[in-house]
C-alpha positions as a Markdown table, in Angstrom:
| # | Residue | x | y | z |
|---|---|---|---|---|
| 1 | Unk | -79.3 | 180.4 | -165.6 |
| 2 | Unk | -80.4 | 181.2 | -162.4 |
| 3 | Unk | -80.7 | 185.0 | -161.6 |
| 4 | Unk | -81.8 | 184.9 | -158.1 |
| 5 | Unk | -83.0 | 182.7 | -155.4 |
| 6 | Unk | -84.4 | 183.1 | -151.4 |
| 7 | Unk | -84.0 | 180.7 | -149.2 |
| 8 | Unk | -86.4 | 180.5 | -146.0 |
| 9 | Unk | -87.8 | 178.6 | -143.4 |
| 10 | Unk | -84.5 | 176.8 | -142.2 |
| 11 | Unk | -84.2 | 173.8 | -140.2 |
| 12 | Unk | -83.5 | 173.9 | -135.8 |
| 13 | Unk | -80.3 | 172.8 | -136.6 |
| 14 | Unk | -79.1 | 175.6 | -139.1 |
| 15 | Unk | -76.6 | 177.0 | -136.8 |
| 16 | Unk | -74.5 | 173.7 | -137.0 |
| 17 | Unk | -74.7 | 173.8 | -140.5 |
| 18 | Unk | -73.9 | 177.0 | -141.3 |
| 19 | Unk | -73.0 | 178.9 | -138.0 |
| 20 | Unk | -75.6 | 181.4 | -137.1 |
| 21 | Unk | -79.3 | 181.2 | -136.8 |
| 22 | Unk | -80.0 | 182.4 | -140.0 |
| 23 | Unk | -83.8 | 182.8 | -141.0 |
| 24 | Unk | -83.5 | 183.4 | -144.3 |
| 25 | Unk | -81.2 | 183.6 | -147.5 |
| 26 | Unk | -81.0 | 186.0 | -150.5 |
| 27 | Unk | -79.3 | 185.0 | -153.5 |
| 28 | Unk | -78.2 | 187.0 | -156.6 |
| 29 | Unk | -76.4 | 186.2 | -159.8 |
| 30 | Unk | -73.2 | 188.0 | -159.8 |
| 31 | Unk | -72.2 | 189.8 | -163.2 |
| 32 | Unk | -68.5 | 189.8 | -164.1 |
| 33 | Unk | -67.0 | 189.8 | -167.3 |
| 34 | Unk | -63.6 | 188.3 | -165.0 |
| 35 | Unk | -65.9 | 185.4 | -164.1 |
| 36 | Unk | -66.7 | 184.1 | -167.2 |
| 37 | Unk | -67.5 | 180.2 | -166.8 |
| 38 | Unk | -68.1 | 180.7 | -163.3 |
| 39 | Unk | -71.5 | 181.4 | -161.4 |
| 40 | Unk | -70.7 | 183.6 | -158.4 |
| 41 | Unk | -73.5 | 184.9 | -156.3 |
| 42 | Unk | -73.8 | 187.8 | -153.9 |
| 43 | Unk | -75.9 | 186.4 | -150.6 |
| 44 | Unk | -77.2 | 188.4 | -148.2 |
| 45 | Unk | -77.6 | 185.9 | -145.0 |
| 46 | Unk | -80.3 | 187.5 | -142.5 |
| 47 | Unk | -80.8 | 186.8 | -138.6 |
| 48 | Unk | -83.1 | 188.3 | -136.7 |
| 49 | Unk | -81.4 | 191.3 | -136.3 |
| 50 | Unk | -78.4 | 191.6 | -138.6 |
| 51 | Unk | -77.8 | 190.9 | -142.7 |
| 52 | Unk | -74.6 | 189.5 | -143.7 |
| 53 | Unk | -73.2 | 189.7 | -147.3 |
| 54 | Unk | -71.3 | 187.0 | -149.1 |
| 55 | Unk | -70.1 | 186.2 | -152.5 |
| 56 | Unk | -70.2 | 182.4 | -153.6 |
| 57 | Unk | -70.7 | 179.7 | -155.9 |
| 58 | Unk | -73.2 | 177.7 | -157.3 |
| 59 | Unk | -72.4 | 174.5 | -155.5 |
| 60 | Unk | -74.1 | 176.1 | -152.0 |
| 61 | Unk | -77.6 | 175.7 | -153.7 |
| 62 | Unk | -77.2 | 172.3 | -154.3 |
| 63 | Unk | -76.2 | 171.5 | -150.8 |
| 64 | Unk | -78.7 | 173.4 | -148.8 |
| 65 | Unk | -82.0 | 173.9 | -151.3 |
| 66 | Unk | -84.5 | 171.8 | -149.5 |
| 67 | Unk | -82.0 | 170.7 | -146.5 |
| 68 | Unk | -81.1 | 173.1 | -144.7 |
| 69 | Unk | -84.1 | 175.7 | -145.6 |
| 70 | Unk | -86.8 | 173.7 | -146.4 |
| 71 | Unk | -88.5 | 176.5 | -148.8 |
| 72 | Unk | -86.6 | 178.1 | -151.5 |
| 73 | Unk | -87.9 | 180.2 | -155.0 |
| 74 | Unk | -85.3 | 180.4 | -157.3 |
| 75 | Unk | -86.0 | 182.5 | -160.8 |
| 76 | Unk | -84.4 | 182.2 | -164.1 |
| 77 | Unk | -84.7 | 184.1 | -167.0 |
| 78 | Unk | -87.6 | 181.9 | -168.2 |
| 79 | Unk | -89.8 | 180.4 | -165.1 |
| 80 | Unk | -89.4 | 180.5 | -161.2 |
| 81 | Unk | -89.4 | 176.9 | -159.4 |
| 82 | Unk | -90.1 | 176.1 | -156.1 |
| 83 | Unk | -88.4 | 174.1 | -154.0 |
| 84 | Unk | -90.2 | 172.3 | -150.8 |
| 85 | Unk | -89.5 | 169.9 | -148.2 |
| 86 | Unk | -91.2 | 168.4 | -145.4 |
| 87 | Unk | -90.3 | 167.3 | -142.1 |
| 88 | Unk | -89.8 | 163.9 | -143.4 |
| 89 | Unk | -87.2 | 165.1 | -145.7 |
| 90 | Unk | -89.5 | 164.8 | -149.0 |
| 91 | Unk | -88.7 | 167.3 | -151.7 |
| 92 | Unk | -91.0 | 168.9 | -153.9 |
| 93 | Unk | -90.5 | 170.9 | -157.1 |
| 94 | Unk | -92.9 | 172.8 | -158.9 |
| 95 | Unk | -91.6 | 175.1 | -161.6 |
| 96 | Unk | -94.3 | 178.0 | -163.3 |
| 97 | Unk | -92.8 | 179.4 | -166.7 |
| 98 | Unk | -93.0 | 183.2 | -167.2 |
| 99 | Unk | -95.9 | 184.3 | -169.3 |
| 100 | Unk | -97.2 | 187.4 | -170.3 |
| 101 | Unk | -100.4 | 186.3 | -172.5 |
| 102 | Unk | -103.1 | 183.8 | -172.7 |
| 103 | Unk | -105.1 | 182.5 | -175.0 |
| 104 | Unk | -105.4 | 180.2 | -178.2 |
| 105 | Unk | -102.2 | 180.4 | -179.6 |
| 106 | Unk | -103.1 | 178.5 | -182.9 |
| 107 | Unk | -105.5 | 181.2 | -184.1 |
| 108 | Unk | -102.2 | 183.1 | -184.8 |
| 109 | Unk | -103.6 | 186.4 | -182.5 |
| 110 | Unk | -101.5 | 188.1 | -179.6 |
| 111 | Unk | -102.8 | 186.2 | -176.4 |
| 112 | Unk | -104.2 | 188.6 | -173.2 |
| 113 | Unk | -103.0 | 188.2 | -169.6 |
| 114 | Unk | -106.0 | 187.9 | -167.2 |
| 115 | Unk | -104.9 | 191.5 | -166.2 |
| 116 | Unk | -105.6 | 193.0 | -169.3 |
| 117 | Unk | -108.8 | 190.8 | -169.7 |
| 118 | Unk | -109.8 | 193.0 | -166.3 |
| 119 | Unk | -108.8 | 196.2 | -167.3 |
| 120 | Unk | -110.6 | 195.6 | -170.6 |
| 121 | Unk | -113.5 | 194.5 | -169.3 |
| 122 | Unk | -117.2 | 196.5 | -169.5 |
| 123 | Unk | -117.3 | 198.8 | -166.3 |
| 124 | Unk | -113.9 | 198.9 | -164.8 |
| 125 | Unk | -112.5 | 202.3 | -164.2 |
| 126 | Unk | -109.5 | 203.0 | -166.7 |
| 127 | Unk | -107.6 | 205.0 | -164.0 |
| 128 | Unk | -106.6 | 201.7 | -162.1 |
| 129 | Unk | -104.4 | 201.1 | -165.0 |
| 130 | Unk | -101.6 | 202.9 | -163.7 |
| 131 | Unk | -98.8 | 201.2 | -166.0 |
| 132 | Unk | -99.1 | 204.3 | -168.4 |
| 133 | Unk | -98.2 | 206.9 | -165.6 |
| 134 | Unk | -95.1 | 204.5 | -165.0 |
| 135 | Unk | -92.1 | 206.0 | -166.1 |
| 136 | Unk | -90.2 | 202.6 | -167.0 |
| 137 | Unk | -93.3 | 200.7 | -168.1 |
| 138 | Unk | -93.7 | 197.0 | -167.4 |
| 139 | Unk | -93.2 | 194.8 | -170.4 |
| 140 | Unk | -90.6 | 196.6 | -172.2 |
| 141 | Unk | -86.8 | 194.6 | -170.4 |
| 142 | Unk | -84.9 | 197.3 | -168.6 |
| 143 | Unk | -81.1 | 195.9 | -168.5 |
| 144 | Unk | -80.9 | 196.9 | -164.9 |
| 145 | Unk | -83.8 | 195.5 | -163.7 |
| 146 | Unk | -83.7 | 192.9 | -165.2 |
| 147 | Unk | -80.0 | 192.2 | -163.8 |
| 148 | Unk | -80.9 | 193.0 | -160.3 |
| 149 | Unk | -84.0 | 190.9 | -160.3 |
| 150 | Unk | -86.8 | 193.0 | -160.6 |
| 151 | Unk | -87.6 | 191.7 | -163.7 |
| 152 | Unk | -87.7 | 188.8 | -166.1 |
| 153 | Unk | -85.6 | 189.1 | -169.9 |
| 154 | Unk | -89.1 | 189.7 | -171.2 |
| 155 | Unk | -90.1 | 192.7 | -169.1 |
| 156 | Unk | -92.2 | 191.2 | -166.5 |
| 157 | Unk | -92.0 | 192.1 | -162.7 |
| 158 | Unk | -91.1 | 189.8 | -161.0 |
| 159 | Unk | -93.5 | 188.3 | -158.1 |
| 160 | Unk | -93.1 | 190.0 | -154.9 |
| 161 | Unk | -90.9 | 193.1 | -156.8 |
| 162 | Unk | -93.5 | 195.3 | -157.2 |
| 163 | Unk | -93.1 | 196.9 | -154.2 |
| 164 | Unk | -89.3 | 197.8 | -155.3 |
| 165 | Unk | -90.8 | 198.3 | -159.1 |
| 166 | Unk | -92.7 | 201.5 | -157.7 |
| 167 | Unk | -90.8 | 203.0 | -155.5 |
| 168 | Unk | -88.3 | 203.2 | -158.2 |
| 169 | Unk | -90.9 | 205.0 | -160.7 |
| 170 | Unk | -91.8 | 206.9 | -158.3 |
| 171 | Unk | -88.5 | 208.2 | -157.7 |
| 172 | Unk | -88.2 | 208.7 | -161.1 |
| 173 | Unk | -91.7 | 211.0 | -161.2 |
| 174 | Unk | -89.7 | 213.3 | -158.4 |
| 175 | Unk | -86.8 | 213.7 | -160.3 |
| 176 | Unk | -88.7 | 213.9 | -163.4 |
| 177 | Unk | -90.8 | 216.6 | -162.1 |
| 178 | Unk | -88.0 | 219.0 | -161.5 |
| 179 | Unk | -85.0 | 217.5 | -164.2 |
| 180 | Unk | -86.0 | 220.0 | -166.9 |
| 181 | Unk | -85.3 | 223.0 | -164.3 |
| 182 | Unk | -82.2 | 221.7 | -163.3 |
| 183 | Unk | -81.0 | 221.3 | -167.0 |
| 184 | Unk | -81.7 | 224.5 | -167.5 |
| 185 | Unk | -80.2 | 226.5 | -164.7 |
| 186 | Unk | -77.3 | 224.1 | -165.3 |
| 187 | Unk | -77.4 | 225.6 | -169.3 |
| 188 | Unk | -77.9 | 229.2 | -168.4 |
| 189 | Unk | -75.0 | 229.1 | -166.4 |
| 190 | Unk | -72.5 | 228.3 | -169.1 |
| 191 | Unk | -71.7 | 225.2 | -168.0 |
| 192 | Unk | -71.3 | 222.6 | -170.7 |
| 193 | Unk | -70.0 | 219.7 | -168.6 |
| 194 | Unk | -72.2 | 216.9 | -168.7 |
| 195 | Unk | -74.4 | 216.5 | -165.5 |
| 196 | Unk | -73.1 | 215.3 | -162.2 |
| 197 | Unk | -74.9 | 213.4 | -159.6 |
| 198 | Unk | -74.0 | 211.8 | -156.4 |
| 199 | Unk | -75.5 | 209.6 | -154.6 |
| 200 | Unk | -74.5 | 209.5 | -150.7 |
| 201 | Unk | -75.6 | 205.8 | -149.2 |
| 202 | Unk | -76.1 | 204.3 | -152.7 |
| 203 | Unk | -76.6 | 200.7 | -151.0 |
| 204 | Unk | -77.4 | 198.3 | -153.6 |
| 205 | Unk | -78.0 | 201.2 | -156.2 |
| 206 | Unk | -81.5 | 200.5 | -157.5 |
| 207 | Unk | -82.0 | 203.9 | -157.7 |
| 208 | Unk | -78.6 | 204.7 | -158.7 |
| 209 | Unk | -79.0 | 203.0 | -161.9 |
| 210 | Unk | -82.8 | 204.0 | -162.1 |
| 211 | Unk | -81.1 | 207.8 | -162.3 |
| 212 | Unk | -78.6 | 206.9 | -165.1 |
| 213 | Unk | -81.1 | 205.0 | -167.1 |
| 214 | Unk | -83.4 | 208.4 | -167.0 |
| 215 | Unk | -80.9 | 210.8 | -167.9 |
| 216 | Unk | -79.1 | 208.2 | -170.8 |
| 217 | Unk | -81.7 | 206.3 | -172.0 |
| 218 | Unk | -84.8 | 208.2 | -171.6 |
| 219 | Unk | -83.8 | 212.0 | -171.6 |
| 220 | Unk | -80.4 | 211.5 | -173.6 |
| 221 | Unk | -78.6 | 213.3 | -171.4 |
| 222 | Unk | -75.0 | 212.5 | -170.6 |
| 223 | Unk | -74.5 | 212.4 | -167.1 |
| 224 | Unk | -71.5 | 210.8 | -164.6 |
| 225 | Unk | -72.9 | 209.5 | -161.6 |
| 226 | Unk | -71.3 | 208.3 | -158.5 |
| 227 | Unk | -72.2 | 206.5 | -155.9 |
| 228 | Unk | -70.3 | 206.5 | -151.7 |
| 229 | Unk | -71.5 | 203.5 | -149.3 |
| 230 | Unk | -69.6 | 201.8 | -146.2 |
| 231 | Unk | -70.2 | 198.2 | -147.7 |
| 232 | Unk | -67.0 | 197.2 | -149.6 |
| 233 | Unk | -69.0 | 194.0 | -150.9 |
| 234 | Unk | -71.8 | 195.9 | -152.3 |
| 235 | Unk | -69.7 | 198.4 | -153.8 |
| 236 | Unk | -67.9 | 195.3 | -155.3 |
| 237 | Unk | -71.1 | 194.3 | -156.7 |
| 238 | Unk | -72.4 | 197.5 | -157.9 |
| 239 | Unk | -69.2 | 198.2 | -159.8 |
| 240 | Unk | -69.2 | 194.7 | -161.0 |
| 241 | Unk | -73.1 | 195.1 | -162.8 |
| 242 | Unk | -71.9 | 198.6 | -164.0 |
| 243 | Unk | -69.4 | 196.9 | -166.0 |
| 244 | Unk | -71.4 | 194.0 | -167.3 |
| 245 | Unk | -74.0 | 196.4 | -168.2 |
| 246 | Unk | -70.9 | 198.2 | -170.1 |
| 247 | Unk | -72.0 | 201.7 | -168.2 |
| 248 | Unk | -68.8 | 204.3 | -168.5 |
| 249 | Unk | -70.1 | 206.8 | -166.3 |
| 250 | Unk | -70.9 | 205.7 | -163.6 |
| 251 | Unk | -68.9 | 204.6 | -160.3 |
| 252 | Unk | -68.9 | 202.9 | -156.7 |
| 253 | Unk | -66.7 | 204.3 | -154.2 |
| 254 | Unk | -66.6 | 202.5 | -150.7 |
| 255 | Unk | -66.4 | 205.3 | -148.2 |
| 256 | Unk | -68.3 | 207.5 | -144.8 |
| 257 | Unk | -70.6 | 210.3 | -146.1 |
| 258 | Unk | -69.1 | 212.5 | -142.8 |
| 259 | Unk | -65.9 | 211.8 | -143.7 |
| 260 | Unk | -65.8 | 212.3 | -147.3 |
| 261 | Unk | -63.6 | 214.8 | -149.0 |
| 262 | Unk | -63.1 | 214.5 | -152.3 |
| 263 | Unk | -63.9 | 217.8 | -154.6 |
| 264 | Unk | -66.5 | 216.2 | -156.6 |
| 265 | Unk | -68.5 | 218.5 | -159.1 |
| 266 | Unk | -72.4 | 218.0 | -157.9 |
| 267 | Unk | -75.5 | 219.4 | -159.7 |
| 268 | Unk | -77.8 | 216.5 | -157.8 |
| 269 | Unk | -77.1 | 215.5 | -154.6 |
| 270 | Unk | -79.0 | 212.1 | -153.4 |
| 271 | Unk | -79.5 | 210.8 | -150.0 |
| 272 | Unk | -81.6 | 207.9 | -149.6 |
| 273 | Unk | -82.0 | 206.4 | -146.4 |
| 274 | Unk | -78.5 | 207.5 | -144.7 |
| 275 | Unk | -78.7 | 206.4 | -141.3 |
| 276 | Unk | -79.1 | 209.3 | -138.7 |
| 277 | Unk | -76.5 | 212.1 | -138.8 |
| 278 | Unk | -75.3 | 210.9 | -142.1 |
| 279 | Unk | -78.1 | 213.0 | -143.7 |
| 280 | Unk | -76.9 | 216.0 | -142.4 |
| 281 | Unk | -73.5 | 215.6 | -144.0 |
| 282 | Unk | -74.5 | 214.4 | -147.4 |
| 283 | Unk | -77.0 | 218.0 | -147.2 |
| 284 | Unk | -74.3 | 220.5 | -146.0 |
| 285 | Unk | -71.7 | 218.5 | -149.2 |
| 286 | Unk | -74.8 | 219.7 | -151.1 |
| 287 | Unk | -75.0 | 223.1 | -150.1 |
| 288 | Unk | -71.2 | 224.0 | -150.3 |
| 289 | Unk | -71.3 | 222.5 | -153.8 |
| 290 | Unk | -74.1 | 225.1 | -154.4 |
| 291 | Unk | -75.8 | 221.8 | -155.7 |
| 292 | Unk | -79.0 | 222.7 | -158.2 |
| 293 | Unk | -81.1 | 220.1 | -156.7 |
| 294 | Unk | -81.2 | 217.8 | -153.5 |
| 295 | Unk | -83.5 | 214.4 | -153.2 |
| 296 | Unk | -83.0 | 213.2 | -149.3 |
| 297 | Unk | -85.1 | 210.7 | -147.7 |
| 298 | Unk | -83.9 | 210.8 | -144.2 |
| 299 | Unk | -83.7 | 207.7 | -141.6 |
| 300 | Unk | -83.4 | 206.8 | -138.5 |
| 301 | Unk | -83.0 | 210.8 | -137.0 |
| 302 | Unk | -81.9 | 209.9 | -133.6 |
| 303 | Unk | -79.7 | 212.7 | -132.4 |
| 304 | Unk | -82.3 | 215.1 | -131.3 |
| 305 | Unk | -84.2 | 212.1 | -129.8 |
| 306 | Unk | -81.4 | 211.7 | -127.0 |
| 307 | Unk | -81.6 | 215.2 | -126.3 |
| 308 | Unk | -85.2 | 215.9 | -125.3 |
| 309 | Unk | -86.7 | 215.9 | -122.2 |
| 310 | Unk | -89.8 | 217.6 | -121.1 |
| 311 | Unk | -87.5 | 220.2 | -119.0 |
| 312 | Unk | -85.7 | 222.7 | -121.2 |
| 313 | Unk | -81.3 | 223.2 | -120.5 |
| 314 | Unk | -82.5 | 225.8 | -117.5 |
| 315 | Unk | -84.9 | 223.0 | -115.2 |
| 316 | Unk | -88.2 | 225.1 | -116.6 |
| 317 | Unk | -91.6 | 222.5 | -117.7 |
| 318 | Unk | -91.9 | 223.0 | -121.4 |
| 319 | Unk | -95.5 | 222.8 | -120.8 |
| 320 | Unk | -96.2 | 222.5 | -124.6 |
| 321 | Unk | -93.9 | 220.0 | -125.3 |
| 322 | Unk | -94.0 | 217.9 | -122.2 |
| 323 | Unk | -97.1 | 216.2 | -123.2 |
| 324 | Unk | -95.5 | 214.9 | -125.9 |
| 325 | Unk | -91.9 | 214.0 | -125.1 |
| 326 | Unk | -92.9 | 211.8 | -122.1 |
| 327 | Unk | -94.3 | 209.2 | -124.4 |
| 328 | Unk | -91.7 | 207.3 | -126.2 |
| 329 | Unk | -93.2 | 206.8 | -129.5 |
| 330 | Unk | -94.6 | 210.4 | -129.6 |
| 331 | Unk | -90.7 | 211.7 | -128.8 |
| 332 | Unk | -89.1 | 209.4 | -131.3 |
| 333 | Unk | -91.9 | 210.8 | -134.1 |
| 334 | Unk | -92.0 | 214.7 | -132.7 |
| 335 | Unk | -87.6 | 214.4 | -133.1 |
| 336 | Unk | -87.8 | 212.7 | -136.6 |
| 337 | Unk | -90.5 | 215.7 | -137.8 |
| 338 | Unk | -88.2 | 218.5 | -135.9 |
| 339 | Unk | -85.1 | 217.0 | -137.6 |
| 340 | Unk | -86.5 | 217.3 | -140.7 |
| 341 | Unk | -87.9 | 220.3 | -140.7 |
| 342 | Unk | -84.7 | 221.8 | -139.5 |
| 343 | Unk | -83.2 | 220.8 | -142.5 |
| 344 | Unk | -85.5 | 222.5 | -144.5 |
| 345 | Unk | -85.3 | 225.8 | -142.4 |
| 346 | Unk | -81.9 | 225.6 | -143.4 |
| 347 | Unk | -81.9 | 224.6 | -146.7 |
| 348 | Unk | -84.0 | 227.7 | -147.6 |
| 349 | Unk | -81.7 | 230.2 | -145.9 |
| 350 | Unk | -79.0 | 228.6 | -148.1 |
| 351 | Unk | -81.4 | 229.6 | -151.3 |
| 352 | Unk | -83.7 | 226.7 | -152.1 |
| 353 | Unk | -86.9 | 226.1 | -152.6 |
| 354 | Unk | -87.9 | 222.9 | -150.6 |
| 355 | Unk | -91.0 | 221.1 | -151.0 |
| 356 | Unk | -91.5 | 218.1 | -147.9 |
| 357 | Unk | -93.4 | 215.0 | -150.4 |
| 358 | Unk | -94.3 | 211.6 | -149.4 |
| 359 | Unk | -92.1 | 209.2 | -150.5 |
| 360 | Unk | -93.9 | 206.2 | -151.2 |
| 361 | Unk | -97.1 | 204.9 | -149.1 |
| 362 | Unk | -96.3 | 204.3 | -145.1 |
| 363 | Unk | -97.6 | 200.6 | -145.8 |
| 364 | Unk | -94.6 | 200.0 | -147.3 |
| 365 | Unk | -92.0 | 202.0 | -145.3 |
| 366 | Unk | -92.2 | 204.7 | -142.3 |
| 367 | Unk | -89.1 | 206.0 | -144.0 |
| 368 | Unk | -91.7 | 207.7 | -146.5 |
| 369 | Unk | -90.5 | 211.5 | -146.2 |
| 370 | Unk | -88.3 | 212.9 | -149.0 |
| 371 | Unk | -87.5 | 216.3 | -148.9 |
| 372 | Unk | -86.8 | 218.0 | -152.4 |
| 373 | Unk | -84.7 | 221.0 | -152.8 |
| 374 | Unk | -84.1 | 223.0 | -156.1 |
| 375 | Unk | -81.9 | 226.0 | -156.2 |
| 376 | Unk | -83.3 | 229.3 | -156.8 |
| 377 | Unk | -82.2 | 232.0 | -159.2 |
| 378 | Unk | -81.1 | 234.5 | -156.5 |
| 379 | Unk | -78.9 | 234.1 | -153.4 |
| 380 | Unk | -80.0 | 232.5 | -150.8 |
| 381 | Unk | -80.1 | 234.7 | -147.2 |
| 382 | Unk | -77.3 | 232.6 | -145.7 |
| 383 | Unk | -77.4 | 230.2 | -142.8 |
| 384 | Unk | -79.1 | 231.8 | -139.2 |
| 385 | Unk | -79.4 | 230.6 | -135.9 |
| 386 | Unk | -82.3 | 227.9 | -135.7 |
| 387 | Unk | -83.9 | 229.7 | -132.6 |
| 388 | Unk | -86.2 | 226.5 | -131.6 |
| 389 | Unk | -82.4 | 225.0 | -130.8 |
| 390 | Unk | -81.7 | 227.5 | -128.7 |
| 391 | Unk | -85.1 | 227.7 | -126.7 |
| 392 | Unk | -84.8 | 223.9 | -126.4 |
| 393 | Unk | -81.0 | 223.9 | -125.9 |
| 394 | Unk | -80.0 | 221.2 | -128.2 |
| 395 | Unk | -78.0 | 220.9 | -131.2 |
| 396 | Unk | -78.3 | 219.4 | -134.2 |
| 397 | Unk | -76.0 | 218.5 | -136.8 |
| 398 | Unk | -76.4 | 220.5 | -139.8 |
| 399 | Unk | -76.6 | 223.5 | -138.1 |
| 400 | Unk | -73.9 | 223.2 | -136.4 |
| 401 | Unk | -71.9 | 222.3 | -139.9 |
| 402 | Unk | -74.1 | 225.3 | -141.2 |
| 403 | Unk | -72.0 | 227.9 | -138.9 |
């Protein structure tokens, strides 16, 4: 079976074929138990500047793999095969099995990738073998990961996942580092109810799932988790995997994190990459739930961006700003930091402890900064007046929810 496929380099004409000038094509293996007999896919169709999400069947591989893009890697459970064509029309496939060991095989012994034969060898440093720090560990099949095509039914990461493989330990080493507090201020309290977590802008919910298999699998903890996002297709598909993966407690809600109003019970609030504003609400949800711990990585914090200038609400220079705001990149950076580290203000008058981490390394996204917020023991001061709002007379969202 095939559990995922890209599609690239299409031909001049691809807009004819298919009706926009897609540059690419990601495929996925849609799990249903209502589909047995059927392969539906989810596809995510890119252009230069938009993604487009589809579900369909098996027949458009055969009809565009090698015609209409004339590169394609498609994976099964077992090898990945690549698919080529050249301007003559020519097809080339070349299929590379799956293997995690090497060696002579009739001698009966357990055979050693060329990575452990590096690792093993005389004079290289043990610490580059970061697998054991991993909190899912390559080579043992996670049912998630394997399902959303990070790895192979034996364990392995797939090529060119290992970028996704890490950001979801390192997630994981976050929540990890502060799960056994939350447990226990959620135990001291009296409260019995298994743990709640939501997860505002759960997209396609690697985390999500990362966060259910820690608590279930790892820490045998029962916990619901939900998940809110604006796609209706994605939701579709998360709630479709949950369901092959037989997972009861956990949910996809289509829905706007500003808008959203159900009373949900929330000892973690997640926010990963919610797109401006949409940070701010998922935080003040947080803090009205009186939340035990928050994980936000914020994006694209525009709003105080179109509100700068180097002249403050009166006409007066801001002389120590103004060397900053008149270059676009500086102001776009200086308003991302400020928004930021408003939110932290005000998450501490509200009575947590917030540490500002990196996320993962900047080579992989700017969208590196994830601020983590754990309740204290005592009550927090309440929400104040941000006084660098006033002095620069903006406003920003969360304190203005904050009031």
């Amino acid at each position: 079976m095939i559990f995922s496929v890209t599609l690239s380099k299409p031909v001049k004409n691809i807009r004819e074929l298919l009706g926009d000038d897609y540059m690419r094509v990601r495929i996925k293996y849609l799990p249903s138990s209502k589909n047995e007999g059927e392969d539906i896919y989810f596809a995510e169709f890119f252009t230069e500047k938009q993604v487009f999400h589809k579900k369909m069947f098996s027949d458009f591989l055969s009809a565009h793999e090698g015609t209409s893009f004339r590169s394609c890697v498609e994976r099964t459970e077992k090898s990945e095969i690549q698919i080529l064509s050249n301007k003559k029309g020519k097809i080339t496939r070349i299929e590379r099995p799956f293997s995690e060991f090497g060696g002579n095989q009739n001698q009966g012994e357990k055979k050693e990738s060329n990575l452990e034969k590096l690792l093993h060898s005389p004079g290289m440093d043990a610490n580059l073998n970061r697998k054991k720090n991993h909190i899912i560990k390559e080579g043992n099949p996670v049912p998630f990961l394997v399902m959303l095509g990070v790895m192979t039914a034996e364990g392995k990461v797939i090529s060119g996942k290992h970028d996704k493989f890490r950001q979801i330990n390192r997630f994981l080493e976050f929540l990890d580092d502060i799960a056994s507090d939350v447990i226990e201020k959620k135990r001291s309290s009296g409260d019995g109810t298994p743990l709640s977590i939501i997860d505002f802008g759960s997209g396609k919910s690697y985390l999500t799932f990362a966060m259910h298999y820690y608590f279930c699998e790892i820490k045998k903890i029962d916990c619901v988790i939900f998940g809110l996002d604006l796609k209706k297709d994605v939701i579709d598909y998360c709630n479709s995997l949950a369901e092959r993966l037989g997972l009861k407690n956990i949910s996809f809600a289509t829905g706007d994190i500003a808008s959203f109003g159900e009373d949900k019970k929330a000892d973690i609030v997640v926010t990963l990459h919610a797109c401006d504003t949409a940070t701010d609400f998922a935080l003040d949800y947080a803090i009205k739930k009186k939340a035990l711990a928050i994980l936000s990585v914020p994006c694209c914090q525009h709003e105080l961006n179109k509100q700068l200038a180097p002249k403050s609400a009166d006409g007066t220079p801001l002389d120590a700003l103004g060397v900053v705001l008149k270059h676009g990149l500086l102001k776009e950076r200086f308003s991302a930091l400020l928004t930021d580290a408003i939110r932290c203000e005000i998450l501490e008058e509200a009575g947590y402890k917030v540490s500002v981490l990196e996320f993962i390394d900047d080579a992989g996204t700017p969208k590196n900064v994830l601020i983590r917020a754990v309740i204290r023991g005592k009550q927090g001061r309440g929400r104040g007046e941000i006084k660098i709002l006033g002095e620069l007379g903006i406003k920003q969202t969360l304190s203005e929810l904050s009031l």
